[in-house]
N, C-alpha and C positions, 0 to 999 in steps of 0.2 A: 165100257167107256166111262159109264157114269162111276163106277168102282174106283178105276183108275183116276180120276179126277179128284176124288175122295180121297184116296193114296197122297196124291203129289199135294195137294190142299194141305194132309194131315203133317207131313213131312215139312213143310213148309213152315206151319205155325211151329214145330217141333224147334227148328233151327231157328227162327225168331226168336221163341220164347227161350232158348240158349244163349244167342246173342246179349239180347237184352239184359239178362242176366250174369254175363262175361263181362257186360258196360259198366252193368252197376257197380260190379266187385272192384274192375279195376278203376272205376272214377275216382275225386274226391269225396271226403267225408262232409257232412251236410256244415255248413256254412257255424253252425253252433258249435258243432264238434268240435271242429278244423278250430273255433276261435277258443275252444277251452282247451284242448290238448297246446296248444303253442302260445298261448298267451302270455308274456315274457314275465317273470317274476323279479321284483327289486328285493335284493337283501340288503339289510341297511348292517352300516359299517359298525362297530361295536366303537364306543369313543373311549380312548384307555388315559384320564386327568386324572394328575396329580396337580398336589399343592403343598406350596412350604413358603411359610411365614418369618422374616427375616426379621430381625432388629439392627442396627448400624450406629454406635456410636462413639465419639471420638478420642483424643486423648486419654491416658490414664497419668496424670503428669503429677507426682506424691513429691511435695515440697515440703521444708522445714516447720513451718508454721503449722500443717499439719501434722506433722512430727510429732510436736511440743505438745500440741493438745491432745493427741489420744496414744501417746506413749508408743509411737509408731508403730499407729494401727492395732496396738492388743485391745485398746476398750474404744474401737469404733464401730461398737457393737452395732447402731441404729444409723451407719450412715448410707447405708444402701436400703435402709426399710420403704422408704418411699418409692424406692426405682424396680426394687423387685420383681412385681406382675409382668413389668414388661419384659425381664428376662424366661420369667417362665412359661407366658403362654405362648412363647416362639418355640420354631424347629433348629435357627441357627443364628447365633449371636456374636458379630464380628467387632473387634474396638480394635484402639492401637495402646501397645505397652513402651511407651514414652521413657521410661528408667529401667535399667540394670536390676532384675534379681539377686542380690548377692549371696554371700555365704561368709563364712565366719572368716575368713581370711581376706576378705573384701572390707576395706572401710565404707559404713554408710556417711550417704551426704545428701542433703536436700537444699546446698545453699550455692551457690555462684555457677548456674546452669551446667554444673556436673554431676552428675544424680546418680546415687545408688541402694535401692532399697533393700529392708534385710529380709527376712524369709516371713516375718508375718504378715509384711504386705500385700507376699504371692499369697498367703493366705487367703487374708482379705478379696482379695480381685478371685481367685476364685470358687468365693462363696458365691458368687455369681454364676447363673447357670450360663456359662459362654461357650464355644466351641471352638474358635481360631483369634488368633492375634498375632496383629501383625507386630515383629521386631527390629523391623527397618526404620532407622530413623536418627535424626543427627544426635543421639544420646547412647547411639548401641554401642560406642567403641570408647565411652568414658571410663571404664575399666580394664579397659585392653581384651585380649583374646579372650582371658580369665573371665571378666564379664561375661560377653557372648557364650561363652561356653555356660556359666552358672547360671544364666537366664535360662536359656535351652534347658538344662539337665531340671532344675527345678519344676518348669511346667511337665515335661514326659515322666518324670519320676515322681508326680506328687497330685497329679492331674492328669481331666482327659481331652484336656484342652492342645488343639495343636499350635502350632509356632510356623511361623513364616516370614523369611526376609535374611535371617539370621542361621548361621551352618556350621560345625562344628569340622565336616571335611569338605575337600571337593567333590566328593560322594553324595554326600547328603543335600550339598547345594542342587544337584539333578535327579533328586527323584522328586516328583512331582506330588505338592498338599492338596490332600485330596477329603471333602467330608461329603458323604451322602445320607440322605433325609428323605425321607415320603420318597424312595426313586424316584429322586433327583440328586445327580452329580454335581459337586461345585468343586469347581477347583480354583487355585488361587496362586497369583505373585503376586510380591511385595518389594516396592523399592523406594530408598531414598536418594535427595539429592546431594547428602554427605553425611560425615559424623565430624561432630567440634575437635575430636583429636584423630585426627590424621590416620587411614589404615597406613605402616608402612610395612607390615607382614601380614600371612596370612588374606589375603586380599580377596580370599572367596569368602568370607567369614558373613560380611556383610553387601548386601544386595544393592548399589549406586550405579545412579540411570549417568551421572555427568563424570567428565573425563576430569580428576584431581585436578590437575595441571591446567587446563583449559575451563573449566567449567562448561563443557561443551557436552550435548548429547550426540556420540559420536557413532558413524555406523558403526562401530566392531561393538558397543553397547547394545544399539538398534537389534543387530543380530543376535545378541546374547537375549533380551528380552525375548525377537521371535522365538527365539529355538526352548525359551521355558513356556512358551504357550503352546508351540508346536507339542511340545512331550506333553498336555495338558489335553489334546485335542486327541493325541494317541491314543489316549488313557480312553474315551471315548467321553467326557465330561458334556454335562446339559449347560453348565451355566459357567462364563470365567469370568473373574475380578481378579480385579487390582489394586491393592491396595500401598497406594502412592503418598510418602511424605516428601510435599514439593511446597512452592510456591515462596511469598516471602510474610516475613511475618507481622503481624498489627494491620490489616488491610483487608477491608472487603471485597474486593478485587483481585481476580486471578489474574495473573501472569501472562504473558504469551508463551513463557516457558511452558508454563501449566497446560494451557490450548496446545500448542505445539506436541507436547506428546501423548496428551489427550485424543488428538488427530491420529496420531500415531497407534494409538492401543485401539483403537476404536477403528482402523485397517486391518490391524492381524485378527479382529473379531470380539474385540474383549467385549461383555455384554453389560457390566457396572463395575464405575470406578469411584473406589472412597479414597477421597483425600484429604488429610489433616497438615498442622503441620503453623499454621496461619496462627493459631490461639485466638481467632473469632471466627465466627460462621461466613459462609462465603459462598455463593450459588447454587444452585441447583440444574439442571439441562439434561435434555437429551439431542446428544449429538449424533451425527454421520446420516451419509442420505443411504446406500445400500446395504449397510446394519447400522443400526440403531444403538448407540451404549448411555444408559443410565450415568451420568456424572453428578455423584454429591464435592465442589471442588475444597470446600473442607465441613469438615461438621463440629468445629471449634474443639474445647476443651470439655470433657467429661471429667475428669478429677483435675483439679488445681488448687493452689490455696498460698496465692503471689498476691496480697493485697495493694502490693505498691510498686508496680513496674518498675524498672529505672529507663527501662530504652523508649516508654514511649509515655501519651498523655493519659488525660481523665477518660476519656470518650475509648479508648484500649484498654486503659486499666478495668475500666466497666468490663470490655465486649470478652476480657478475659475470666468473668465470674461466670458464665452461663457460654453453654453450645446445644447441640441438638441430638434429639434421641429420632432416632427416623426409621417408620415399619413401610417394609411393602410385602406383595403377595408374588411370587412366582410360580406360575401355573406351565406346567407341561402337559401338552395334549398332542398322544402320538409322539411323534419329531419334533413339533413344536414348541418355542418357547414363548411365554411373554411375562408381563412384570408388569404390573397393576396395584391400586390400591398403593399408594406411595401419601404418606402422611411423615409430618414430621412434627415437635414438641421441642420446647426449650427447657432445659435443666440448668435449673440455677443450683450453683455449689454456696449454698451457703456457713454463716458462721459466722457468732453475734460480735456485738460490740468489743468484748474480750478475746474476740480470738478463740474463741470457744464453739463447743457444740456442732462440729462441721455434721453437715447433713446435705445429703440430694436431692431437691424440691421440685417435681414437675412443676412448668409455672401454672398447668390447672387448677390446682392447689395452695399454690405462691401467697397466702393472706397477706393483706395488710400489715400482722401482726412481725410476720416473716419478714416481709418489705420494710419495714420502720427500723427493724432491731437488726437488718444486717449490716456488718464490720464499714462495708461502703455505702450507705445510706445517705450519709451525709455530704459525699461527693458526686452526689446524684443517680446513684445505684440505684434503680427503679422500677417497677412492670410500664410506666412510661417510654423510659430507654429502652427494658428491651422488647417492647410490643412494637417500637418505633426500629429498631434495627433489624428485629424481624420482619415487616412485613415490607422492608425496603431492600433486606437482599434477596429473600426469599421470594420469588414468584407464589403466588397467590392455590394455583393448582397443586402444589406440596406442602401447603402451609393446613394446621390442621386448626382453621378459624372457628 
């Protein structure tokens, strides 16, 4: 009995001590375990930024008087020595080319606003480290086709500069200008709102936002702008501009034209718009509430050399010696775009009392010396005037005080 009891006892603890050991296997793992094997791990996202340093400025507009003094541009050895750095420590350098590149079968001219410069002026401009230029503009058709075409041919065969605005077929008016830097895509149109001589052939040649006949911006144009952006967006581009000769001229005041298709570019997505065209400096904004587009509405003149307007007063004739040289920063990160670091500078085009010695002067550098002895001095041409017209069109946030 007592054996048997010993038996069932033994048997007993036998299966217990099975049991219990079945429990442990199949339970959870101890509370440290369980929290280091499953403890969720963050990977952090790798950030893929780029950056690319723009420079932006305006007219390239080679008149007679410059002509005369430097023997059209062969000994204007030092008149970009002042402006240089800023073309070279950018990634991309945009202006507008205001005259006709000629060629030897072209008459040049730099006098009664019909303008055609000969081949050492392309020189000249591009001893400049630039990259795109736009050729829309009311001077592209003062040569006829002939022009447009010599303009074109000149920069792709003599330069690496591209051309925009301006088309040689229907062909080449639709494939889309395109420059990349630090991967970043820009791509770009260009239009104006006419030429002084009339297209009446060849009508793709030059890029015009208004209807000849109307002066109207008309949807069937509307549509032709979308569809060069659309091919733009194709292409799969980070950044678009536009580069627009609009508005009207002598007036620090844009247009409703101007805002009107500003609105307009700034719905199909365009992300900055430089506009010239004015011959003085003229706002700066950023427009649109669900994107956002950078508007410089013009950046005056970069070369000129019109001492004595006839269409307008002293206060233009001034605002036509000096325009703006303007950097910003465009940063891609990921998908992302943005556009920062927007600073601008006045370049005074100067040139002394004789009509002489034309040079680029940042006005950081602008001395007294400079300021006394330039051609308009005397009709109040000043760092007063343009410290004064500066800081009154220019909002404060682009201005580089």
């Amino acid at each position: 009995m007592l054996k048997r009891n010993l038996k069932v006892i033994l048997l007993i603890g036998i299966f217990a001590a099975f049991a219990i050991g079945a429990i442990s296997f199949l339970s959870p793992k101890k509370k440290e375990e369980k929290d280091e094997e499953t403890k969720p791990t963050t990977k952090e996202v790798k950030k893929d930024i780029k950056n690319a340093k723009l420079t932006l400025v305006g007219d390239f507009l080679f008149e007679q008087p410059f002509y005369d003094a430097t023997n059209y541009g062969k000994n204007a050895n030092t008149y970009f020595t002042e402006v240089n750095k800023y073309f070279k420590n950018d990634d991309l350098t945009i202006g507008n080319m205001e005259v006709v590149i000629g060629n030897d079968s072209l008459e040049t001219s730099g006098n009664g606003y019909n303008f055609c410069a000969p081949k050492s002026i392309g020189d000249l401009v591009s001893s400049l480290d630039l990259e795109v230029l736009s050729t829309a503009n009311n001077h592209s058709n003062d040569r006829g086709f002939d022009g447009v075409k010599s303009t074109i041919d000149y920069f792709k065969n003599n330069t690496d500069i591209l051309t925009v605005g301006t088309y040689k077929s229907k062909e080449d008016k639709e494939k889309p200008v395109i420059f990349e830097t630090n991967g970043i895509k820009f791509g770009f149109i260009s239009y104006t709102l006419g030429t002084n001589i009339r297209l009446t052939d060849n009508l793709f040649s030059v890029n015009i936002y208004r209807d000849p006949n109307t002066k109207k911006i008309t949807d069937s144009i509307k549509n032709e702008i979308k569809a060069d952006v659309d091919r733009l967006k194709e292409n799969n581009v980070d950044v678009i501009m536009a580069l627009i000769h609009w508005g009207t001229e002598f007036t620090n005041d844009p247009s409703s034209e101007q805002n009107t298709l500003a609105d307009y570019l700034n719905s199909l997505g365009v992300d900055i718009i430089v506009g010239n065209h004015s011959h003085c400096i003229q706002p700066i904004k950023w427009i649109g509430d669900d994107h956002k587009t950078l508007v410089f509405y013009s950046l005056g003149n970069f070369v000129s050399a019109d001492n004595d307007i006839e269409r307008t007063g002293e206060k233009f004739d001034n605002a036509y010696q000096f325009g703006l040289l303007a950097n910003l920063v465009v940063t891609k990160e990921n998908d992302n775009i943005t556009i920062t670091d927007i600073e601008t500078e006045p370049i005074i085009n100067y040139y002394d009392t004789n009509m002489q010695n034309f040079k680029l002067i940042p006005y950081n550098i602008y001395t007294s010396e400079y300021e006394e002895s330039h051609y308009r001095y005397k009709y109040n041409f000043n760092k007063e005037f343009i410290t004064n017209m500066y800081n009154t069109v220019i909002d404060k946030e682009f201005r580089n005080d």
